[in-house]
DODOKE-194593 format. One record per residue (C-alpha): residue number from 1; residue in one letter; chain; x, y negated, z. Coordinates in Angstrom, 2 decimals. Layout:
% residues N
{node NUM 'A' 'A' {X Y Z}} ...
END
This chain:
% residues 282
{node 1 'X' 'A' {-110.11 -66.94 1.74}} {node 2 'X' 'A' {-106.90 -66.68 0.09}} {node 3 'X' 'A' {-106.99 -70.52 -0.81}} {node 4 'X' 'A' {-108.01 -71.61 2.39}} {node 5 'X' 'A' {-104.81 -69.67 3.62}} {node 6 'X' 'A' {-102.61 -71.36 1.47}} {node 7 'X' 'A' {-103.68 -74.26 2.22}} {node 8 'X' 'A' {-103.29 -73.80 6.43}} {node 9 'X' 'A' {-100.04 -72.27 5.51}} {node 10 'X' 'A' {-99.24 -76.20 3.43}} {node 11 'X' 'A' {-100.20 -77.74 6.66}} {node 12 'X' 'A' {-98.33 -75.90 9.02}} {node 13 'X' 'A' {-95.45 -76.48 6.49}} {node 14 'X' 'A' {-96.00 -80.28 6.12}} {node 15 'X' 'A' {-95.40 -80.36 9.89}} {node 16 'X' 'A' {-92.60 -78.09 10.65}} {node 17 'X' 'A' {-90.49 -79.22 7.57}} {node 18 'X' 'A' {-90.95 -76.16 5.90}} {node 19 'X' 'A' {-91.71 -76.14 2.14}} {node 20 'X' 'A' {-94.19 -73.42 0.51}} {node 21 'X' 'A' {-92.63 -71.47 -1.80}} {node 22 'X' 'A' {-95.13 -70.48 -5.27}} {node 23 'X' 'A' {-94.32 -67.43 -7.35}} {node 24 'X' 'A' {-91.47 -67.76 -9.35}} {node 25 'X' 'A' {-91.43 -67.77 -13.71}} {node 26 'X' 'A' {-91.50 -63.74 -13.19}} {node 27 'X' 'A' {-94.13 -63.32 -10.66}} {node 28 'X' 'A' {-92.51 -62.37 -7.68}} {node 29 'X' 'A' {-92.71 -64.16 -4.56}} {node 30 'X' 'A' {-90.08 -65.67 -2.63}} {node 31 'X' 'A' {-90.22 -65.62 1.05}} {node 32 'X' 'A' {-92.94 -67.99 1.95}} {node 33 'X' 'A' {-91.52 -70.35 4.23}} {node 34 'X' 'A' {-88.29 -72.02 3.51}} {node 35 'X' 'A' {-86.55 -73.53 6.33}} {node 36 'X' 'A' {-84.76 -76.97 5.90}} {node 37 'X' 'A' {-83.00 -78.41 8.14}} {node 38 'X' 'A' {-81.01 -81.85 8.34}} {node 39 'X' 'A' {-78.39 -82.96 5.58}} {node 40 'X' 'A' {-74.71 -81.90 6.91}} {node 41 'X' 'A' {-75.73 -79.37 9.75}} {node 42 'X' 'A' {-74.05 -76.02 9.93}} {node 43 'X' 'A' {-76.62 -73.37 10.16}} {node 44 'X' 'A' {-76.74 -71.95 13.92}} {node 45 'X' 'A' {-74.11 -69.77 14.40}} {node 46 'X' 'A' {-71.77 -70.41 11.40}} {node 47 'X' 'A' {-68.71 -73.20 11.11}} {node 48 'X' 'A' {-67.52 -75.07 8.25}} {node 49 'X' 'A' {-66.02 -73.03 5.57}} {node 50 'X' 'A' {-61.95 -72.42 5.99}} {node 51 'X' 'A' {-61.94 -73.85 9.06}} {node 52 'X' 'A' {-60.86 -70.10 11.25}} {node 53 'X' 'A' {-64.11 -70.63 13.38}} {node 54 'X' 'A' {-61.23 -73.03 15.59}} {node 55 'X' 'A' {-62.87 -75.70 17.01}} {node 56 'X' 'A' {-62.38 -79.32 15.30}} {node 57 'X' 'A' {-58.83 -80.47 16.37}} {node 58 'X' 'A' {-58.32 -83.18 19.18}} {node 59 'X' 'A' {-57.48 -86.52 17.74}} {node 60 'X' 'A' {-54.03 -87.97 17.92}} {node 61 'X' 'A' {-53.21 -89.06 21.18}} {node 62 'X' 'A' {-50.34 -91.97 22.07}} {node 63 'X' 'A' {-48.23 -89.57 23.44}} {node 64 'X' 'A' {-47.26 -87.74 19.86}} {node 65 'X' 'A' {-46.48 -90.95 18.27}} {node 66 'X' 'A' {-42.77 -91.12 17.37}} {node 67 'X' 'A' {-40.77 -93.34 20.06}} {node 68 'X' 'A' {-39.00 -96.30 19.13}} {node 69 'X' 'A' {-35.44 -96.14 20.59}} {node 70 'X' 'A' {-34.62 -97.69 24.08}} {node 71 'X' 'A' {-32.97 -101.26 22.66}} {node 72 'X' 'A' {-29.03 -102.08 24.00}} {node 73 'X' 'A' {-28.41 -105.15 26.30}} {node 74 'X' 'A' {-27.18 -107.59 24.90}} {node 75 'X' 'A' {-23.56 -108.24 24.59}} {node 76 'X' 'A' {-22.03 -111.26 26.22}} {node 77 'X' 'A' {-18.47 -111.41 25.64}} {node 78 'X' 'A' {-16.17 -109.00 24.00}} {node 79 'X' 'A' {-12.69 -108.54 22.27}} {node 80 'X' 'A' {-11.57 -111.55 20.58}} {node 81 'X' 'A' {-13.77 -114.20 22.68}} {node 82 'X' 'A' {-12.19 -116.76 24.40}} {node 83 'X' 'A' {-13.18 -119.79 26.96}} {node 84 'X' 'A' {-14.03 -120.50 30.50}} {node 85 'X' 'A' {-16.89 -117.61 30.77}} {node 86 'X' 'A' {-14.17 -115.21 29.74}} {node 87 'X' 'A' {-12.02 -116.77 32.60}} {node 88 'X' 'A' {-14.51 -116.35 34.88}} {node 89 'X' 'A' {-14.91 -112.40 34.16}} {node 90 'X' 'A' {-11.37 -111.83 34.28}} {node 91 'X' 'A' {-11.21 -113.14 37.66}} {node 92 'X' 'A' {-14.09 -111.25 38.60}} {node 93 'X' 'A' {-12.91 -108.36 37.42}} {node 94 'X' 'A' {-9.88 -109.17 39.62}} {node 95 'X' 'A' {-11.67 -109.21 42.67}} {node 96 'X' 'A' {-12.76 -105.82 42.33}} {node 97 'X' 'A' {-9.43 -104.46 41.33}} {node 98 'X' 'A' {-9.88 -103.55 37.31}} {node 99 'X' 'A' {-7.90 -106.32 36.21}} {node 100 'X' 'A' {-4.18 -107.46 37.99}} {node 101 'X' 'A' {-3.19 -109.75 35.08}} {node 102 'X' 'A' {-4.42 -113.35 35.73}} {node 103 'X' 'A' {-6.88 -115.03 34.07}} {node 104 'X' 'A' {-5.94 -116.13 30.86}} {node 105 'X' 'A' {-9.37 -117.04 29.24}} {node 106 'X' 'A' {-8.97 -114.62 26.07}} {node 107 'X' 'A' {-10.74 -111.37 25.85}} {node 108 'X' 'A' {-8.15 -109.12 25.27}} {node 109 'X' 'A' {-6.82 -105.36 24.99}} {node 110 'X' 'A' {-6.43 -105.39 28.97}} {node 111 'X' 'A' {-9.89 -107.09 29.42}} {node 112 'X' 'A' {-11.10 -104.57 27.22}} {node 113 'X' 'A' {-9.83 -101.59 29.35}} {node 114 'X' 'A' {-11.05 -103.37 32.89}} {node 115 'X' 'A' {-14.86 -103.44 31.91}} {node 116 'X' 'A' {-14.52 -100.11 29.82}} {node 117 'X' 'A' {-13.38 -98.76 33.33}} {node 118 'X' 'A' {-15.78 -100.81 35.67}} {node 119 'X' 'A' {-18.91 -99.64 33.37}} {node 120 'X' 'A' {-17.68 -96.17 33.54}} {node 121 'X' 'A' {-17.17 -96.15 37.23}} {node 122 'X' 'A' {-20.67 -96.95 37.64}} {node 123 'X' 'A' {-22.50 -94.87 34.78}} {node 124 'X' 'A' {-22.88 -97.25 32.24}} {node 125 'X' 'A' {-22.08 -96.64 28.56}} {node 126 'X' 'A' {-18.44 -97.56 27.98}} {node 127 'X' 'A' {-17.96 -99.72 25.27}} {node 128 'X' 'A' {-15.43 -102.22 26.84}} {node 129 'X' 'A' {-18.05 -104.91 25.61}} {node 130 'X' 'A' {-19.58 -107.27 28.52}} {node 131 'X' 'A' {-23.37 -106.67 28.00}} {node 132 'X' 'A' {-26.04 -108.08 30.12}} {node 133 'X' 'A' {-26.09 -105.10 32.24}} {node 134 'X' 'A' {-22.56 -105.41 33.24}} {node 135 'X' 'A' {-22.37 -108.70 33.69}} {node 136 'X' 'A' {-25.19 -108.15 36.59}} {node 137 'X' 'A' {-23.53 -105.64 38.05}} {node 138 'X' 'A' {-20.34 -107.51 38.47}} {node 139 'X' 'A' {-22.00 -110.23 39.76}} {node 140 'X' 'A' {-23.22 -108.24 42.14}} {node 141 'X' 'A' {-20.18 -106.99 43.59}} {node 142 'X' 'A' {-18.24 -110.45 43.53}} {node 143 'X' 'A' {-17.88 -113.73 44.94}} {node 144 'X' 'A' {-18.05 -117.06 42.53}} {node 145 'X' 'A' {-14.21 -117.36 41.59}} {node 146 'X' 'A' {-12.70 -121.03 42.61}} {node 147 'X' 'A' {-10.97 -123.21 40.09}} {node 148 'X' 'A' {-7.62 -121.42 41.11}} {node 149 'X' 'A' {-9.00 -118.55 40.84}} {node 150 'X' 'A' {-10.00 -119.21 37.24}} {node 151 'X' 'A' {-6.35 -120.95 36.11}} {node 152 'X' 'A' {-4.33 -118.72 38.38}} {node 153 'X' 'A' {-1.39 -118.60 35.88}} {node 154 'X' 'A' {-1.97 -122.44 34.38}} {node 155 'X' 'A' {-4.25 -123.49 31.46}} {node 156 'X' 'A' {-5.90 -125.66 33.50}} {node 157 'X' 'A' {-6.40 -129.46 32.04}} {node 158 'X' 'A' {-4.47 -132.50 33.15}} {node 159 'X' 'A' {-5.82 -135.69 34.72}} {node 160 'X' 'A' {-5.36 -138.54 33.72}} {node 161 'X' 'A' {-2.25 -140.13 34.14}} {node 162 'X' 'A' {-1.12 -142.32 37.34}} {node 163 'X' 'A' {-0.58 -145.84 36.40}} {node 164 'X' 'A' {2.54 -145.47 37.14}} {node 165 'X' 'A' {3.25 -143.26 34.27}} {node 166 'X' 'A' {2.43 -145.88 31.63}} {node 167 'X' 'A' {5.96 -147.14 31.32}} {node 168 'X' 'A' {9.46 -145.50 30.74}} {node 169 'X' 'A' {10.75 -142.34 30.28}} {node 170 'X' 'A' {8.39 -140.45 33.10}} {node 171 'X' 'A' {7.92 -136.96 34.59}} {node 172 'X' 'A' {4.36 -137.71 35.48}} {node 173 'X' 'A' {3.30 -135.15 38.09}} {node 174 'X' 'A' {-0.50 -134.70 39.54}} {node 175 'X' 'A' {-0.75 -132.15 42.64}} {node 176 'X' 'A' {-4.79 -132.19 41.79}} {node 177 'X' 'A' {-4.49 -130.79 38.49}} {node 178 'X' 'A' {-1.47 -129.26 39.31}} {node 179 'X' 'A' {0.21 -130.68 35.86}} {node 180 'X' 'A' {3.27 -132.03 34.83}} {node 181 'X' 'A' {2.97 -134.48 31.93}} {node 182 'X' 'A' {6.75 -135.53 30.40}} {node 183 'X' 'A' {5.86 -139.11 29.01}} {node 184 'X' 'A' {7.48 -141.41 26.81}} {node 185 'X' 'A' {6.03 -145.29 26.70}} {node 186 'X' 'A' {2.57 -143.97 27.52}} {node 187 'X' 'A' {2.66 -141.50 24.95}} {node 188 'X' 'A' {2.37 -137.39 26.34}} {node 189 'X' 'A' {4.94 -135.58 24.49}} {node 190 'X' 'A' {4.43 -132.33 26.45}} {node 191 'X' 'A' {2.34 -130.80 29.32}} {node 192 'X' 'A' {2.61 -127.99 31.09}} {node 193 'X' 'A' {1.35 -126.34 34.36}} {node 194 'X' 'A' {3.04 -127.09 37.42}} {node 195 'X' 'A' {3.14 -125.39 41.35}} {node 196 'X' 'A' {3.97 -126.74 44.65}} {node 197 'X' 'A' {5.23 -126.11 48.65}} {node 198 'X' 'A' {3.06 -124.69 51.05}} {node 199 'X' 'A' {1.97 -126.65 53.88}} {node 200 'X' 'A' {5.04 -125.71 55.91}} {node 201 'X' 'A' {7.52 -127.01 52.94}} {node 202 'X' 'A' {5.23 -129.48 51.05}} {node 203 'X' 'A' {6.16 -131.20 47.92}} {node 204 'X' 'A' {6.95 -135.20 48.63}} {node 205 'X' 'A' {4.84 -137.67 47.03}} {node 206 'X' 'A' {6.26 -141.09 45.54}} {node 207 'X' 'A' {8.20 -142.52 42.98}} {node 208 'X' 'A' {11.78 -141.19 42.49}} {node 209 'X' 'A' {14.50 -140.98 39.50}} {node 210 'X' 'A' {15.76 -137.60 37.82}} {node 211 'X' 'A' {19.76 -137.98 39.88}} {node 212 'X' 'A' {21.21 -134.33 39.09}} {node 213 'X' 'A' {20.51 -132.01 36.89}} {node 214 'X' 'A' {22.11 -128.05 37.23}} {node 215 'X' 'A' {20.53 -125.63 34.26}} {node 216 'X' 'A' {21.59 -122.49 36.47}} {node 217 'X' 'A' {21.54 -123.60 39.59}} {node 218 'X' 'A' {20.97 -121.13 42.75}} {node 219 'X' 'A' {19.40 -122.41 45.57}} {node 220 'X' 'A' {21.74 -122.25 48.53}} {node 221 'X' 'A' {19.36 -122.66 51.73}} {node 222 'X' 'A' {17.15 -119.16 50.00}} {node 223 'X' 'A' {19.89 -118.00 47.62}} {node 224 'X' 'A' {17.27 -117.69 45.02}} {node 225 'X' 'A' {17.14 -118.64 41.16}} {node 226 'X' 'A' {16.38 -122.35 40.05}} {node 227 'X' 'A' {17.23 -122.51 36.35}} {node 228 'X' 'A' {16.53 -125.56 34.57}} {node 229 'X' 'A' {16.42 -127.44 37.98}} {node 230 'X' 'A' {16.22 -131.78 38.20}} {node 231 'X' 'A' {16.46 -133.02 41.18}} {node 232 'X' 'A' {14.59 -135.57 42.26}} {node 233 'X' 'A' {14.40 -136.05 46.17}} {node 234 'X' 'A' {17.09 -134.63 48.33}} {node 235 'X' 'A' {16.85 -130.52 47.55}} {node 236 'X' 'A' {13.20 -130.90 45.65}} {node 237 'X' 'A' {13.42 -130.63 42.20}} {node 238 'X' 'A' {11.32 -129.32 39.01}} {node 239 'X' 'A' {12.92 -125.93 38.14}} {node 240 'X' 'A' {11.84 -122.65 36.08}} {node 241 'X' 'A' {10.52 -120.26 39.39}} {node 242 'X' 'A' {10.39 -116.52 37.93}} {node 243 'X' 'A' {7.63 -115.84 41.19}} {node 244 'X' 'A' {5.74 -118.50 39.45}} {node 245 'X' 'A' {5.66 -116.78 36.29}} {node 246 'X' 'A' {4.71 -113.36 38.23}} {node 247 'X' 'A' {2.25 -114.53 40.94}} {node 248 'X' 'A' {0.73 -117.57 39.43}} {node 249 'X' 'A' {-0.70 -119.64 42.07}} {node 250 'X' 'A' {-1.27 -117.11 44.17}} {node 251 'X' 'A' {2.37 -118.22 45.93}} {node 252 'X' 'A' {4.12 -120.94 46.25}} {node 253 'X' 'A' {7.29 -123.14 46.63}} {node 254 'X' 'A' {9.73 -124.34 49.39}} {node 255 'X' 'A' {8.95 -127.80 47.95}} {node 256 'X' 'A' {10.02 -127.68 44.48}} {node 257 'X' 'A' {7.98 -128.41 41.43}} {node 258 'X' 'A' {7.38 -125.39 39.96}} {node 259 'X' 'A' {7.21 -124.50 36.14}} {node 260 'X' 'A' {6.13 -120.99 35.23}} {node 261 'X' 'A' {6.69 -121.74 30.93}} {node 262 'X' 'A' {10.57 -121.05 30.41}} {node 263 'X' 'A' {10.63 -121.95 27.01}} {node 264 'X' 'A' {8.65 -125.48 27.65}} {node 265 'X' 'A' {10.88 -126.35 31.01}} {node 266 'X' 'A' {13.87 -125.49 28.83}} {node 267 'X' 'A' {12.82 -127.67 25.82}} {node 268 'X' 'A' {11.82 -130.70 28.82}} {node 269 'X' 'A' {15.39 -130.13 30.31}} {node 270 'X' 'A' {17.09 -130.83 26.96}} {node 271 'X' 'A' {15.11 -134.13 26.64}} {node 272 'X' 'A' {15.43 -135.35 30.37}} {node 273 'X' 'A' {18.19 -137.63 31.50}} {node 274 'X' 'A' {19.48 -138.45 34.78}} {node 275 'X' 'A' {17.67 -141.91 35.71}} {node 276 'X' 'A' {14.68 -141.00 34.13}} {node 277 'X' 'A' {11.75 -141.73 36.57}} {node 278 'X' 'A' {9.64 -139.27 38.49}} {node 279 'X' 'A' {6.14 -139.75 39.81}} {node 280 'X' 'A' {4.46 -137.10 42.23}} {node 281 'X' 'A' {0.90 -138.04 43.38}} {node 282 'X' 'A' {-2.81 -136.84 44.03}} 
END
């Protein structure tokens, strides 16, 4: 009988899992039935050891990865940069009243100042640097500046020279680029921006000769300053004009030639000669 319950208690152990347990070395008996259950499993009711009894922590999400920081815009233009984009910021910047200087094509200190002051206006950081974001934003606000616009106080490239230029002692002047060229034989010795009448008082085209030259002469019809003046057709002549050197091209002349560079007009009035021939033409 006791075999035969052994041996039921074997079967019910080969199908539960269970293991019988025989007498140990000493003769006692362990508890018949041991219970095994799968490799790795927590008994009920228990937790990994040193774990609190907290549950198992969430995994990482995105959200407490480190952030990379935001990256800048990139910077166009700033101090130091020169050229026509640089002309054609200042003269934005004009537009909207940051910069009063004219355009002069060179990023300088009072460039600097104008978009420090524009970006702080309109809560961007302010470097004083032209980024992209700037840039946009001035865009925005303005109208595309006209070639005038850009060379307000000169700089602006000559044309080429009229044919009749090519011979003599010439002062070779071009109302489209609004240049003077003083030529010598063909050859450009010097070249320098020039500005002409209004509508009402327009400059006269042709060929004409150099007949009087006065180098502090006072105009007597507006009693105004013409230093350096040549006169070339009746009270027109190519003279040093102070407003010039203010206002750039936003004025203009009774009819005069303009020259806004007193150090070039004087050097050009030491080298000019009564007789020498002047050309005025588109």
């Amino acid at each position: 009988m006791g075999r035969a319950f052994v041996a039921g208690l074997a079967v019910v152990a080969a199908l539960t899992g269970c293991t019988v347990q025989t007498p140990d070395g000493e003769g006692k008996r362990r508890s018949p039935v041991h219970i095994e259950l799968p490799s790795g499993t927590p008994s009920p009711g228990r937790t990994p050891a040193g774990d609190g009894g907290r549950p198992d922590p969430a995994p990482p999400s995105d959200d407490d990865k480190p952030r990379a920081a935001p990256v800048p815009p990139r910077v166009l233009w700033s101090r130091g940069d020169t050229g026509r984009d640089v002309r054609e910021l200042q003269a934005r910047l004009r537009q909207v009243a940051w910069l009063f200087d004219g355009p002069t094509g060179t990023y300088d200190e009072p460039t600097e100042r104008a978009v420090s002051g524009f970006q702080g206006k309109r809560g961007l950081p302010r470097t004083g640097k032209t980024d992209a974001v700037t840039w946009q934003r001035l865009l925005r606000m303005t109208s595309e500046p006209g070639r005038w616009d850009l060379y307000l106080m000169g700089g602006q490239r000559a044309d080429a020279p009229d044919a009749r230029c090519r011979t003599g002692r010439v002062l070779c002047i071009d109302k489209t680029s609004r240049t003077l060229r003083w030529m010598v034989d063909g050859r450009t010795v010097s070249t320098m921006a020039v500005r002409f009448g209004s509508q009402y008082t327009p400059t006269r085209e042709g060929v004409f000769a150099v007949y009087w030259k006065s180098r502090d002469h006072v105009s007597t019809l507006y009693d105004s300053p013409m230093p350096y003046a040549m006169f070339f057709s009746g009270g027109q002549a190519v003279h040093f004009s102070a407003d010039f050197a203010a206002r750039g091209y936003a004025g203009a002349s009774h009819g005069c030639v303009n020259v806004r560079d007193e150090a070039a007009i004087a050097e050009l009035y030491a080298q000019v000669r009564n007789g020498d021939k002047v050309v005025v033409s588109w």
